[in-house]
N, C-alpha and C positions, 0 to 999 in steps of 0.2 A: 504494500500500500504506500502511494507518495502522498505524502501533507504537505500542503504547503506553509512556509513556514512566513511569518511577517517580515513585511521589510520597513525601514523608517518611515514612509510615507503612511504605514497603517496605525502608529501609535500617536494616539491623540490624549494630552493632558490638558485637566479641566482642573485645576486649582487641587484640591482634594482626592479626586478621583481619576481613573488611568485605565484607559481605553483599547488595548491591542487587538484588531481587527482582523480576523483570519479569513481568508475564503479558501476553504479544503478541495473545492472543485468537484470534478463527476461521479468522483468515488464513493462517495457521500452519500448521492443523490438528491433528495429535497432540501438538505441541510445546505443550504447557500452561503449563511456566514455564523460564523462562532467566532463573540466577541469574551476575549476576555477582561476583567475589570475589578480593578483594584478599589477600593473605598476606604478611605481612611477614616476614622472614629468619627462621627459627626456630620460624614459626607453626606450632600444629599444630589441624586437625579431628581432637577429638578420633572414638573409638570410635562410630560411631550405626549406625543401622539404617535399610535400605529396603525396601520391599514393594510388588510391582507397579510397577515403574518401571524402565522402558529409560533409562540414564545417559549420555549421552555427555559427555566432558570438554574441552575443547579447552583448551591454555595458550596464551594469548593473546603472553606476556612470561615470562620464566624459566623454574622447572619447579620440580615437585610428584613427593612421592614417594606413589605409593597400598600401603597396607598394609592386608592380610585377617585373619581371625581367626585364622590359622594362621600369622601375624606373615610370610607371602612380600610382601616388598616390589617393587612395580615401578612402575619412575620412568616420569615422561614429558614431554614439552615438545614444542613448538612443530610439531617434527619426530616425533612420534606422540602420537597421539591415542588417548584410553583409551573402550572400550564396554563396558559392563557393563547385564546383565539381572537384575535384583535377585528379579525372580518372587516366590518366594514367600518370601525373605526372603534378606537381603546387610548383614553388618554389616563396615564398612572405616573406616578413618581416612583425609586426607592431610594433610601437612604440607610445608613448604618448608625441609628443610636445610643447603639453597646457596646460594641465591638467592631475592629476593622474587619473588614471583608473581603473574599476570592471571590468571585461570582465566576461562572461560563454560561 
């Protein structure tokens, strides 16, 4: 199997948190991109929006809290993993309240 592996153009830093962008390619298949990202204690993603994209979350190391537009938060780590269907539109934040965080 080839991964591809990131190159400087795919690492974007956002003050607190850290963004490395993979696109694994055909091998894969649906899985288009796997972002990995770093949160530091306090970090937040803010408010954004998705369309047409099945999300899966995994926390690699600590835990993340995900909040909806309707401000219901729910946490998750290691030990649950978050799926979200954003269809035809999903606007959420996370942030890491307690602990830094790995996300994929």
């Amino acid at each position: 199997m080839n991964v591809v592996r990131a190159h400087r153009g795919q690492l974007f830093e956002y003050g607190p948190f850290t963004i490395r962008r993979l696109r694994p390619g055909e091998r894969f298949g649906p899985l288009a991109i796997v972002d990995m990202t770093t949160l530091k204690l306090g970090a937040r993603i803010p408010m954004h929006k998705h369309v047409n994209d099945d999300i899966l979350s995994y926390v690699w190391r600590g835990s993340v809290q995900h909040t909806d537009v309707n401000s219901a938060r729910t946490p998750f780590s290691a030990k649950r993993v978050m799926v979200v269907n954003a269809g035809e539109g999903l606007r959420h934040e996370e942030s890491a309240p307690l602990i830094e965080a790995e996300v994929l």
